[in-house]
N, C-alpha and C positions, 0 to 999 in steps of 0.2 A: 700567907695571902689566900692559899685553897682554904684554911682553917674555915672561913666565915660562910663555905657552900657546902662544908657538910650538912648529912640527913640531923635530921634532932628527933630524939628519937620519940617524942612527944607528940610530932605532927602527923595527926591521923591521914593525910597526904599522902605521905611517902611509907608508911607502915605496910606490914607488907601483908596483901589478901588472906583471909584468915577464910577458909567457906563454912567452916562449921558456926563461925560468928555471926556468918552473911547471914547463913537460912533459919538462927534462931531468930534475930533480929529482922529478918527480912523475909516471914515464911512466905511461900509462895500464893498467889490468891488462890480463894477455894473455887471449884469448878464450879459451869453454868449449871441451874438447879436445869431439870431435865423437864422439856416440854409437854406442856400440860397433855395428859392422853384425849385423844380426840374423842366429842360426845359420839356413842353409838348409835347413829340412827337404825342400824335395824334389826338393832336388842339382842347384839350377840352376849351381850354379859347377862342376859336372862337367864334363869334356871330354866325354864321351859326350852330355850334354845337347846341349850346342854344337853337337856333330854334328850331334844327330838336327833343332834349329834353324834348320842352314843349310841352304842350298842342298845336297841331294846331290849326288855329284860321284860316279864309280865311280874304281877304284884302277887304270885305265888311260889311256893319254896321250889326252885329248881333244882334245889340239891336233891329231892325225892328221887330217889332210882327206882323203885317198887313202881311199877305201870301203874296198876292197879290201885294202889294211893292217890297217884297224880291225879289219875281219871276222877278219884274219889272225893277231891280237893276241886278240882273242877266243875263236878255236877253240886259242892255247895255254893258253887261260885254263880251257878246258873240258876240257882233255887234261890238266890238273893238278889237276883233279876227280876223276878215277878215284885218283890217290892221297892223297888228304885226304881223310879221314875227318868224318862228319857234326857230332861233336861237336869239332872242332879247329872248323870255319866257326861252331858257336856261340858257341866260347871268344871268336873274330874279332869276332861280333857283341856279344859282352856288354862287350868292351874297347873298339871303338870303330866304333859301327855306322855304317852306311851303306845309301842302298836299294840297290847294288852287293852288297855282305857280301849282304846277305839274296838279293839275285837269285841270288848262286850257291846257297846253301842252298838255295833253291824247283828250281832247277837239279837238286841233288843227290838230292832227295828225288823230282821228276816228270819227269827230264828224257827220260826214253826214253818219255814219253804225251803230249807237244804238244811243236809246233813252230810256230814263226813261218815265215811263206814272207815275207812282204809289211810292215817294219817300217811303212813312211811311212804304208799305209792300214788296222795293224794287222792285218792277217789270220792267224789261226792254223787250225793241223791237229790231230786228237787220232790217236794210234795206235787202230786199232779191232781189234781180230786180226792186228794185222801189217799193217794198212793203214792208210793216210794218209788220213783225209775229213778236210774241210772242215767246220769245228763254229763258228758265232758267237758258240757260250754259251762256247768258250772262256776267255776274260780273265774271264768270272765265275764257272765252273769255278776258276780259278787264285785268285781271291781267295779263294773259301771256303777251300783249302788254304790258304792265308795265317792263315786265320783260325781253321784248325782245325788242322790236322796241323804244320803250323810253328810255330804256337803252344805246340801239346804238347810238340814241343822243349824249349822253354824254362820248360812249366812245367816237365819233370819235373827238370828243373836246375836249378832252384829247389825243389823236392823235396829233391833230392838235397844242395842246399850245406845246405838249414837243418837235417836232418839230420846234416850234418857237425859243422856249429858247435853243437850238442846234444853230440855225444862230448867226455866228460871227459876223454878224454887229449890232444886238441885244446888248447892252450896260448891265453890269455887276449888275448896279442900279437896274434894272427890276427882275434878280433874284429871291427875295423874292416873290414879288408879284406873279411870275410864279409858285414858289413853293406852296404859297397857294393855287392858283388858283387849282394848280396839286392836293394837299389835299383836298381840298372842294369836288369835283370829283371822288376821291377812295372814300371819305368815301360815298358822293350822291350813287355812284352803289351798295357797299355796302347794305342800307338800301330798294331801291328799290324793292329788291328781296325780301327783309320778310314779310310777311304774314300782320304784324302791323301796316307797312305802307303801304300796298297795299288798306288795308281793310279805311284807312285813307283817303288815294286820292280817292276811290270807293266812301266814304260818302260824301264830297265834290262834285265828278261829277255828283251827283245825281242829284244837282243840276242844272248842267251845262248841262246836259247834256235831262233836264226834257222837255217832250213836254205834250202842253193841248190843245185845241181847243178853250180856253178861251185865249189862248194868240195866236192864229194861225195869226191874223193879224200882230203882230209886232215880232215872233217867227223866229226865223231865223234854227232854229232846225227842218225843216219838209218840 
């Protein structure tokens, strides 16, 4: 009489859990695709971000330990100032700045009214009539120009491009570009003004900005 309520062994029913069967036949579903990253509004995926991020580095070989090399690598850097133009050093700055890029702009715009004599304990000079004194408000002199005359720079290049992207004959494609260019720009004045970078392009110009009488013959600073 039980004969008729056994298992059969045919009935996938009562078979008995198999898991290695389960999860070929039943892989698990694949996970949720991972949410879109959010657009950047304020262009931290930029290269220029990045820059201004890291460490500054200027665009000469720092590995030079010879003082005297470095110096020597600098006053060609400053004898290539007289033929670049102010707004090529901003085009420099707005594509991928550096407190270097800007030390030469502060260069180009004051470089014949201070000089550094003494980089290690900062010491600088102002032109006073054609004369060399000894001025300590120097480096804070130098920041206000940072903060004012350097800056106008770049606003009025900023004037100047969104005015361009306003002309209707200006073609729709350029857009983008324009609006970075426009981004690169707020966020440049931006930083200008703080303290961290000012103190940044200061240690750079020290450079650029250094006179010795060891270099008086090929110096263009004096």
């Amino acid at each position: 009489m039980l004969n008729h309520m056994k298992n059969r062994p045919d009935n996938i029913f009562f078979k008995k859990r198999n898991p290695v069967f389960e999860r070929e036949n039943n892989p698990p579903p694949p996970p949720p695709p991972p949410p879109p990253k959010p657009k950047d509004e304020d262009g931290n995926d930029c290269e220029y971000m990045k820059a201004l991020e890291k460490k500054y580095e200027p665009r000469k070989n720092r590995k030079i330990q010879n003082s005297y090399a470095r110096m020597e690598a600098t006053i060609h850097v400053r004898k290539s100032l007289e033929k670049i133009a102010a707004d090529e050093l901003i085009e420099l700055c707005i594509l991928s700045p550096s407190s270097f890029d800007f030390a030469m702009l502060l260069y180009k715009f004051c470089g014949t009214q201070f000089r550094c004599v003494d980089i290690v304990q900062q010491k600088w000079e102002k032109n006073d009539k054609g004369s060399w004194v000894s001025d300590e408000m120097c480096s804070e002199k130098m920041k206000e120009i940072i903060s004012t005359h350097v800056c106008d720079f770049f606003k009025t290049k900023l004037l100047s491009i969104r005015a361009l992207k306003q002309n209707m004959y200006i073609s729709n494609e350029f857009a983008n570009v324009f609006d970075l260019k426009i981004k690169n720009i707020e966020y440049i004045l931006s930083r200008l003004v703080t303290i961290t970078m000012q103190n940044q392009i200061l240690k750079d110009a020290s450079e650029m900005f250094f006179y010795s009488c060891i270099f008086e013959d090929v110096d263009v600073n004096g």
